[in-house]
C-alpha atoms as one frame of an Amber mdcrd trajectory, in Angstrom:
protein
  15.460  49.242 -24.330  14.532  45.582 -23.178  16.822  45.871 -19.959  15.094
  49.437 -19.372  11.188  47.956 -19.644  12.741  44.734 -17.544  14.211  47.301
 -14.894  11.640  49.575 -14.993   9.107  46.434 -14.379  10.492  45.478 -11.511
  11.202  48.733  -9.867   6.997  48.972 -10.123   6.794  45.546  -8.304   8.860
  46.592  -5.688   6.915  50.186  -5.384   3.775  48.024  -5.005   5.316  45.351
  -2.418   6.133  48.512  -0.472   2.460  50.335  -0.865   0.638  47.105   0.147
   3.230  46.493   3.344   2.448  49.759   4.614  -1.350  49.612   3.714  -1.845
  46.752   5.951  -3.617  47.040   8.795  -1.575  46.229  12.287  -3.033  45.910
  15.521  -1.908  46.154  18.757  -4.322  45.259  21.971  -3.260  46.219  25.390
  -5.347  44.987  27.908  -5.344  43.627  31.613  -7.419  40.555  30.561  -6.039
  37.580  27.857  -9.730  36.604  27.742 -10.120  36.529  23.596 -13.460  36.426
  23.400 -13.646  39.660  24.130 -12.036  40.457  20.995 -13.686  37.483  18.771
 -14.211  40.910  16.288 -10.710  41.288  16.258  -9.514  37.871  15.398 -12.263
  37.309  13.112 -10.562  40.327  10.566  -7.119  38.606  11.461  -8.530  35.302
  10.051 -10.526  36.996   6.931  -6.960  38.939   6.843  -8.916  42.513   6.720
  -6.389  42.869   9.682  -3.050  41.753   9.021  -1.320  40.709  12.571  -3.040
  41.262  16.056  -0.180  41.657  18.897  -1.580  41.096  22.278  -0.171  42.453
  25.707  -1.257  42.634  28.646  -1.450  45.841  31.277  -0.507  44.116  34.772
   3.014  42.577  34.090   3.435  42.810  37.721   0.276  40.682  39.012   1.328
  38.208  36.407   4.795  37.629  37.075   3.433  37.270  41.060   0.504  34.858
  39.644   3.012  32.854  38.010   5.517  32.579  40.964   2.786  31.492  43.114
   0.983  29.223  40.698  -1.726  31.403  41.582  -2.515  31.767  37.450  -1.279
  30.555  34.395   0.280  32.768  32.618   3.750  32.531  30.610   6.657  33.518
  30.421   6.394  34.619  26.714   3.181  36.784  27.970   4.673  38.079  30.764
   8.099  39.130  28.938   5.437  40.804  26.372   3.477  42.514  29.134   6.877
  44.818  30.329   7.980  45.623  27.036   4.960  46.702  25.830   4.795  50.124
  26.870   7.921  50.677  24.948   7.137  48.608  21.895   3.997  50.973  21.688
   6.252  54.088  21.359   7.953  52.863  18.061   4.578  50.863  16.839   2.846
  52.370  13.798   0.056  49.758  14.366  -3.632  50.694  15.288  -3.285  50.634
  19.241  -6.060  49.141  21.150  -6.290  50.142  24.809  -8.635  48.537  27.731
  -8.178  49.351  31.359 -10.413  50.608  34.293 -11.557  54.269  34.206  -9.768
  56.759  36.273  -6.368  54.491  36.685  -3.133  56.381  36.306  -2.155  54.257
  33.402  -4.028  56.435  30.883  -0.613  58.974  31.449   0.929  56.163  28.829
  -1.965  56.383  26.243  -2.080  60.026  26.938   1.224  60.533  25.353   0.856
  58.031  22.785  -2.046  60.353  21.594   0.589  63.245  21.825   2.498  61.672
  19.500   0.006  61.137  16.876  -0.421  57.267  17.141  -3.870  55.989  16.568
  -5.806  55.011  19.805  -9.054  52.895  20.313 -10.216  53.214  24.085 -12.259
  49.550  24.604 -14.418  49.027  27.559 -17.464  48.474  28.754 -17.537  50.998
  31.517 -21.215  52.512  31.448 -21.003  55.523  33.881 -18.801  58.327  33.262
 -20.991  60.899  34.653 -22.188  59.486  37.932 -19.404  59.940  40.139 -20.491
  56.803  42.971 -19.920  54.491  40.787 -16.444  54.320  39.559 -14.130  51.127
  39.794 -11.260  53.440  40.852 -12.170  56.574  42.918 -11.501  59.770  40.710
  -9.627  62.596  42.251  -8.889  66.174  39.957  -5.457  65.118  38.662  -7.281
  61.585  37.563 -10.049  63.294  36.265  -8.436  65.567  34.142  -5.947  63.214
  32.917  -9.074  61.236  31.659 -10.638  64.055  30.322  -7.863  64.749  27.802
  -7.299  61.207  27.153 -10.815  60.699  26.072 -10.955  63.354  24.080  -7.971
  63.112  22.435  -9.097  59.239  21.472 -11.888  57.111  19.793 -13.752  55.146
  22.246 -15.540  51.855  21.306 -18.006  50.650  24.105 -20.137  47.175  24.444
 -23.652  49.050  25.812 -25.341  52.071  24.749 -25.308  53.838  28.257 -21.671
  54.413  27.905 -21.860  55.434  24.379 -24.587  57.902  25.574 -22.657  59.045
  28.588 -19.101  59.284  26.696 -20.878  61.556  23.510 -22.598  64.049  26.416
 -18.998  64.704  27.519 -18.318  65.329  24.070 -16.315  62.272  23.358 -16.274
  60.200  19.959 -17.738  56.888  21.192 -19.370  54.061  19.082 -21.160  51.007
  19.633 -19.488  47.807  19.115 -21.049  44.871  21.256 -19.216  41.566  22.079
 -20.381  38.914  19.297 -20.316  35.545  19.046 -20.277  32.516  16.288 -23.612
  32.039  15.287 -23.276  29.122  13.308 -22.130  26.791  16.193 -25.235  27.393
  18.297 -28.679  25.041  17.029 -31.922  24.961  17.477 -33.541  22.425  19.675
 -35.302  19.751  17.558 -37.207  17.580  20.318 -39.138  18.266  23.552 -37.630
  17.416  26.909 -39.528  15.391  29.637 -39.323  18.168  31.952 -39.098  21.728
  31.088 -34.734  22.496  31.471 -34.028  26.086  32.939 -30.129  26.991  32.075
 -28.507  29.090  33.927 -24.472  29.484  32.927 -21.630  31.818  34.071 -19.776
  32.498  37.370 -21.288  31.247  40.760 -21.114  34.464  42.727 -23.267  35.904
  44.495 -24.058  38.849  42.943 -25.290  36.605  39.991 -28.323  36.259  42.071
 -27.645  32.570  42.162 -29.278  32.223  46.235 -32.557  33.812  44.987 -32.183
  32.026  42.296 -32.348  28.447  44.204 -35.219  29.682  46.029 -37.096  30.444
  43.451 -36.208  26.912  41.822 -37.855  25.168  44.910 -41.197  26.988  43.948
 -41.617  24.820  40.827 -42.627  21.005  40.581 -38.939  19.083  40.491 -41.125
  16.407  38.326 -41.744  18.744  35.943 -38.849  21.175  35.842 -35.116  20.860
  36.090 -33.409  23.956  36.872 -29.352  23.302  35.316 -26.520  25.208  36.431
 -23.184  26.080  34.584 -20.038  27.307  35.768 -17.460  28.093  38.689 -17.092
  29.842  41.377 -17.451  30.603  45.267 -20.644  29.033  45.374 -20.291  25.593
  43.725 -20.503  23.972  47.007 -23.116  25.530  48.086 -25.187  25.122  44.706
 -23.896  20.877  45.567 -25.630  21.187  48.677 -29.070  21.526  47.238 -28.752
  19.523  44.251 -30.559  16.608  46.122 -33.175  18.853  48.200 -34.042  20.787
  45.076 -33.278  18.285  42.607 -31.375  20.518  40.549 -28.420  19.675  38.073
 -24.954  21.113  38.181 -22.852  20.109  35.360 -19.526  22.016  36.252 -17.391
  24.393  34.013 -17.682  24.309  30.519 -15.054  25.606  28.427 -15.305  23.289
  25.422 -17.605  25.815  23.183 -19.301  23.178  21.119 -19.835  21.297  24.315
 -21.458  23.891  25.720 -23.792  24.851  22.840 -25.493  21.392  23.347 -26.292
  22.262  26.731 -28.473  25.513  25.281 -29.976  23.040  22.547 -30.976  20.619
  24.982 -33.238  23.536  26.968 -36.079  25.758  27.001 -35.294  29.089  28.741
 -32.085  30.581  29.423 -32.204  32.778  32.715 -29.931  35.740  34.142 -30.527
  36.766  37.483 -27.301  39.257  38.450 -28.040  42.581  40.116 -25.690  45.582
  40.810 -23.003  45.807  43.280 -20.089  48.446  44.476 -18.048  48.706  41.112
 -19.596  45.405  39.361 -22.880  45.166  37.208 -23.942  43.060  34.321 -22.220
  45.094  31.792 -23.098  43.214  29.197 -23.947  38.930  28.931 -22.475  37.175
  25.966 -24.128  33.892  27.293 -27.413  35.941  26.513 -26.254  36.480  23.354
 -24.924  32.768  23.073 -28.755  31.386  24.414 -30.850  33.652  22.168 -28.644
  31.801  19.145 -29.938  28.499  20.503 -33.319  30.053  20.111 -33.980  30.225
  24.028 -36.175  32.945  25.483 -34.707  34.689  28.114 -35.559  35.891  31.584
 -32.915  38.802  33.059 -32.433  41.549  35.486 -32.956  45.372  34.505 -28.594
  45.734  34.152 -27.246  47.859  31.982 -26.116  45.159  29.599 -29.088  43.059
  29.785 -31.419  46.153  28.734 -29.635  46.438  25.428 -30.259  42.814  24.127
 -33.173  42.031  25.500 -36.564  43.686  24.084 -39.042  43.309  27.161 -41.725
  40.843  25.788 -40.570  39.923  22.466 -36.989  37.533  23.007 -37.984  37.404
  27.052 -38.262  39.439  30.146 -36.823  41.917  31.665 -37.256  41.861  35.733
 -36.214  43.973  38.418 -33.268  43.182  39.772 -33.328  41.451  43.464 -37.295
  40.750  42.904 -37.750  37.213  43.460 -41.489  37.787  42.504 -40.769  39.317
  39.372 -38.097  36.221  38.915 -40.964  33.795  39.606 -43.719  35.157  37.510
 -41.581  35.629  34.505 -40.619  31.792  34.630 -43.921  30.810  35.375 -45.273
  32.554  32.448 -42.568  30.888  30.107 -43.259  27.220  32.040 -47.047  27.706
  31.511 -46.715  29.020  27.727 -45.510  26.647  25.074 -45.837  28.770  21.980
 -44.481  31.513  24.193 -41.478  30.393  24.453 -41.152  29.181  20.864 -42.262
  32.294  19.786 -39.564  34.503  21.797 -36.764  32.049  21.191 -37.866  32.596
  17.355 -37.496  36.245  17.613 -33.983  36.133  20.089 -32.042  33.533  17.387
 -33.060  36.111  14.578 -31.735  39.389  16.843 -28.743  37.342  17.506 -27.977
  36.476  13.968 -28.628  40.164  13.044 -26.846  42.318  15.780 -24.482  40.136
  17.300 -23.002  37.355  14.835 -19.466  37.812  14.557 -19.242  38.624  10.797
 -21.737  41.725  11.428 -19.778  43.112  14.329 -16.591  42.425  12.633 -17.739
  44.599   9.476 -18.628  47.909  11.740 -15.479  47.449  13.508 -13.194  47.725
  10.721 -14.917  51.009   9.296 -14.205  52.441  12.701 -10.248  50.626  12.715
 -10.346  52.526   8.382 -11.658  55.670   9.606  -8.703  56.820  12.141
């Protein structure tokens, strides 16, 4: 009788071993970019082990293998090994499978079919607009189109901005809101004045970041009274070091060190974002918005689709037309000129922050959407 209670014991350990292996939650993430901030959501229920392992590959083993041959890009060889097998590893995977890749690209044949075979698909992106057909990153043709079509709808689609939430449900696609996020704790307050009024602008130097209207502007203001500081890298560093002694400006290169970087929002006073919309490129969405409002900065930033989510228009900063240097000058004026202004906006952006876009919030609506399929 003891050996059967001892037997039957441990046959009920092993039966519960088993339930909680398969009960944990897998996922895979196959996407052209290795950029993990993206997915800070992600890796946050990997650490608080809501997720139980996060497999990352990415969609362009060809560019890689070419980027690492020509020491173009670091990638390795692990990643790029990954990045060819994946497609096949996906066929036998019983993990959640998370899939990001530009609209309209033949590649949604292999998601397609994973959906045929019951596996469960998350479509990630931040694409905004599905149903204006100028506007696409790769040009649509019938075959692509309806390829899409059956992928979306056979899929659940989690977007960064509203407008492609909006324009994925009016095709009659399940599509929810998840924004990037960031670590809230890590960004501070500032706790004493500057001697001149700091201006921060941080991200890529391109030029459809508005950065040239942006340096004219700068030369509107009094250099002994405000410092306009630039963060970043790109095409037009040099050009940005050309006018650092005629506009007495400050460029303090790339940043990648995050704590680094979240004493350069502490030590300033308004955060500004002046990108505007090209051929296949907008502001899609700004996590160093997202990132300043933290620090308690107000904000001044183009009309993009991103943008217009965070910011409310008046109450955590502006919102200006895009490629309207008057707009761009006013705004800062107003913020320059208005003290408790700016105190009172970068008030209401660090509490929005917290709220919407603080990892542990984002991470929570995530994983009822990762539970529910």
């Amino acid at each position: 009788m003891l050996i059967s209670l001892s037997i039957l014991t441990k046959v009920q350990e092993i039966l519960k071993k088993l339930f909680e292996y398969f009960r944990k939650m897998r996922v895979t993430i196959y996407a052209g970019s290795f950029n993990r901030e993206y997915i800070r959501h992600f890796s946050y229920l990997e650490k608080i082990k809501k997720i139980d392992k996060i497999s990352y590959y990415g969609t362009n083993p060809l560019y890689y293998t070419y980027s690492k041959l020509r020491n173009f890009k670091s990638y390795n060889f692990k990643q790029i090994f990954d990045s060819y097998l994946a497609p096949i590893r996906m066929f036998f995977s019983k993990d959640v499978l998370v899939i990001s890749f530009p609209p309209y690209s033949y590649k949604a044949l292999l998601p397609l079919l994973l959906a045929r075979l019951k596996k469960k698909i998350i479509f990630f992106h931040s694409w905004p607009y599905w149903n204006n057909k100028n506007d696409y990153i790769i040009k649509p043709n019938k075959l692509k189109i309806k390829i899409w079509n059956k992928f979306l709808s056979s899929t659940v689609s989690i977007i960064v901005n509203s407008t492609g939430v909006e324009a994925l449900r009016n095709l009659d696609c399940k599509a929810y809101l998840i924004p990037h996020c960031i670590d809230a704790k890590l960004f501070n307050l500032k706790k004493t004045d500057n001697k001149k009024i700091k201006i921060l602008y941080v991200g890529r130097l391109i030029e459809e970041k508005g950065i040239r209207d942006l340096l004219e502007v700068s030369s509107k203001f009094d250099p002994t009274k405000i410092q306009f500081v630039f963060v970043g890298e790109g095409k037009l560093k040099n050009y940005i070091l050309s006018k650092q002694k005629e506009l007495q400006i400050s460029y303090l290169g790339y940043v990648e060190d995050k704590e680094k970087l979240a004493e350069i929002y502490t030590q300033s006073d308004i955060f500004v974002l002046n990108s505007y919309k090209i051929p296949k490129w907008e502001e899609f969405f700004g996590i160093v918005l997202i990132e300043a409002m933290a620090s308690g900065l107000p904000i001044v930033s183009t009309d993009c689709v991103g943008p217009k989510d965070i910011i409310t228009n008046g109450k955590d900063g502006f919102l200006i037309k895009q490629r309207s240097k008057e707009e761009l000058y006013n705004a800062l004026k107003k913020l320059i000129n208005d003290k408790k202004l700016r105190m009172e906006m970068g008030r209401n952006g660090r509490e929005k922050a917290a709220k919407n876009y603080s990892v542990e919030n984002v991470a929570e609506k995530l994983f009822n959407i990762l539970n529910s399929i």
